[in-house]
N, C-alpha and C positions, 0 to 999 in steps of 0.2 A: 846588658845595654850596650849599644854600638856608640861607640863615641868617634868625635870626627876633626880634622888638623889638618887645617893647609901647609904644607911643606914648600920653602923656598931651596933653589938648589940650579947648578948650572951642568951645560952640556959647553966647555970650554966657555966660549965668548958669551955664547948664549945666556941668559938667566928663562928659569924655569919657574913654575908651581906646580906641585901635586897636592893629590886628594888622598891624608890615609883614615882609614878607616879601621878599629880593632872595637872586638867585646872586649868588656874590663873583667867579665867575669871568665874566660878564657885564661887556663893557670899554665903554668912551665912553658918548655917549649914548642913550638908549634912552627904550621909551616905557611909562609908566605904567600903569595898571590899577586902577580901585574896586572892589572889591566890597562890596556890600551885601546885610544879610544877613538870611534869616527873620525870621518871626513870634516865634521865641523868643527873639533877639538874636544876639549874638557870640558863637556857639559853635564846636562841633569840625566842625561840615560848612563854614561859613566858612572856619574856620583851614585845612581841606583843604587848600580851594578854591583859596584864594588861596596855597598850597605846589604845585599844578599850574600856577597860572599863572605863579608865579616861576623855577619849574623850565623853562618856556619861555622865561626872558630879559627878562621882566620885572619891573618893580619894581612890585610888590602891594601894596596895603591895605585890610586888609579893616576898617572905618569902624563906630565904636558911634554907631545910630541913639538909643537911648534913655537912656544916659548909665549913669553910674558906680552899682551897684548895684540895678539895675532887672532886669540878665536872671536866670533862675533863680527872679524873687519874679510867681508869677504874674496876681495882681492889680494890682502895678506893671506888671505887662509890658501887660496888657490897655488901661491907660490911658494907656500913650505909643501905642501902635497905633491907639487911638481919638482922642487929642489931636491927632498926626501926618496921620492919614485923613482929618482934617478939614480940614486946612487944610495946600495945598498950598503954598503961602509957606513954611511954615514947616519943611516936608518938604524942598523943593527946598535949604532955606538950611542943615539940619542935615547932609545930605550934603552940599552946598559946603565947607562947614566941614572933612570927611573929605578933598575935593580939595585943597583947600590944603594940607594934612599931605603929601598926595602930592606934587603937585608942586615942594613945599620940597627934595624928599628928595635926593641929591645924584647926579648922572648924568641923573638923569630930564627928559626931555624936554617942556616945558610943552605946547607945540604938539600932544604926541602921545598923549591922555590917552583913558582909555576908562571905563565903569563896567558892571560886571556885576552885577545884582539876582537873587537865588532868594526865592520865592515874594514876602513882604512887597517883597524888595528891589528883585520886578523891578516892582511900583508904582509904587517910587520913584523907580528910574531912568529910565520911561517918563516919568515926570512933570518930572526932569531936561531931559530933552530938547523935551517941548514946551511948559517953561518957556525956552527958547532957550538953553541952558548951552553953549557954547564946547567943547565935546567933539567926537572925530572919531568914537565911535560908543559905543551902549548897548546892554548883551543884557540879555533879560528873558527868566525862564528860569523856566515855571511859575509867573509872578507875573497878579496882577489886570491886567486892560485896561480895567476903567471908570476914569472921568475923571468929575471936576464942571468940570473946565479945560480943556474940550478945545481941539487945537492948533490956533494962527490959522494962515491963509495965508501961507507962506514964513518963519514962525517956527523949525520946525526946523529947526535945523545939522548934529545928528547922525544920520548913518547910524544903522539899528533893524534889530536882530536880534531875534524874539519864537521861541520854540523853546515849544510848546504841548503839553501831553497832550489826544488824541482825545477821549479819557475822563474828564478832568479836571471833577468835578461842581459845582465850587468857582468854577472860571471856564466859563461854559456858553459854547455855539456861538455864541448871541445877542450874546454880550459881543463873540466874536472877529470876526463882520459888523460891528458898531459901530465897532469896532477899525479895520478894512479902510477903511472909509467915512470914518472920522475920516482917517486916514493920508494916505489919496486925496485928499480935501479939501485939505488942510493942504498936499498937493506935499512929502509928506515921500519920502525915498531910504528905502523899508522891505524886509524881507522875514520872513514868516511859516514856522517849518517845524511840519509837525502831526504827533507822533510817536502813530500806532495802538496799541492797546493798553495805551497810557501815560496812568496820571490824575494828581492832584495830585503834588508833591512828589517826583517821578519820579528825582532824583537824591540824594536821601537815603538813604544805603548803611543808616542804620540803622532808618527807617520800614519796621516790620513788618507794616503792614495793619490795627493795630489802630485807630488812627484812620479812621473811616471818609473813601472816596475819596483815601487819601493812601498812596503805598506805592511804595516802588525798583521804579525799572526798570530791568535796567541795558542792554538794546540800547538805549533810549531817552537815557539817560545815555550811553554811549560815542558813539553818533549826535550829539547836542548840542553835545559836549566837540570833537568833529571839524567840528561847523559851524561854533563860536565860532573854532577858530584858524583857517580858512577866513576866517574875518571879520575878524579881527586881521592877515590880512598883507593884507586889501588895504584898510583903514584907513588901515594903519599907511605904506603903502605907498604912500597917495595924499596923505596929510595933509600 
């Protein structure tokens, strides 16, 4: 049974809430999971998310990028997105701050920690990783691939998972060659999957289309959900 606990907690000034999530029947030690979430903050496709990956055996959190009172007011939301986008420092250090929540949490394995980003989030966590963050691997799921930081030589530690829509109008082709090139460069352990037919936002069960280039897919969604635990036993497996 997944059980579930809002966590109160701060990135300095800022005050924070996160979402964790663990099965009780889940014994010794095990290993962690971040998730981090859209463009609109901590919502119900987070709280899913991170209720899927708990139901795997791990201990979840899904991590408030923009802090207490911010999601839901949409011209707050716009300007932690724009504060955050700018400065990768500070992006890298507000989800650290979600890590540490995680790996306090009890059973959890420090060693064996991972972070999962959807669209804003998979930014973030890209950007986790070729800030050098101590992690065994980051999926980025429908999230941006530019960088003003791109990754030095033998900087990254963690394994990359990018799960991409064909059709995604939001992240174009150009980004994902840059993407490829940066990787390359960098000697990062990456792998790209490109799901056809699928554009933005591809695993949001409630994105009806009317946003344009943003809409559920869901073979692309069950394809992604089956790469990610693909990815997590042999992280988790090697770390």
């Amino acid at each position: 049974m997944v059980h579930e606990q809002l966590i109160a907690y701060r990135d300095g000034e800022t005050s924070l809430t996160g979402f964790l999530a663990w099965d009780e029947t889940s014994t010794g030690r095990r290993p962690g999971i971040l998730v981090v979430h859209g463009g609109a903050g901590l919502d119900d496709h987070a709280k899913r998310r991170a209720r899927r990956f708990a139901a795997l055996g791990f201990t979840v959190f899904a991590c408030d990028m923009y802090g207490d009172g911010v999601a839901g007011n949409r011209q707050r939301v716009m300007a932690a997105i724009k504060e955050l986008a700018a400065d990768p420092a500070l992006l890298c250090r507000r989800a650290a701050a979600g890590l540490a929540v995680l790996s306090s949490q009890p059973g959890v394995e420090p060693a064996q920690l991972a972070a999962v980003g959807y669209c804003f989030g998979g930014m973030t966590v890209l950007e986790l990783a070729r800030s050098g963050a101590d992690l065994a691997g980051v999926v980025s799921v429908h999230g941006s691939l530019k960088t003003t930081r791109p990754a030095q030589p033998s900087a990254v530690k963690a394994k990359i998972l990018v799960c991409h829509g064909a059709l995604d109008p939001h992240v174009p082709m150009v980004d994902v060659s840059a993407f490829i090139e940066e990787m390359n460069g960098a000697g990062a352990d990456w792998q790209l999957t490109v799901y056809g037919g699928a554009v933005h936002g591809f695993t949001h069960e409630d994105a009806d289309g009317r946003v344009p280039g943003v809409a559920y897919h869901p073979l692309a969604d069950a394809r992604s959900s089956a790469a990610m635990e693909s990815f997590f036993e042999e992280i988790f497996r090697s770390a």
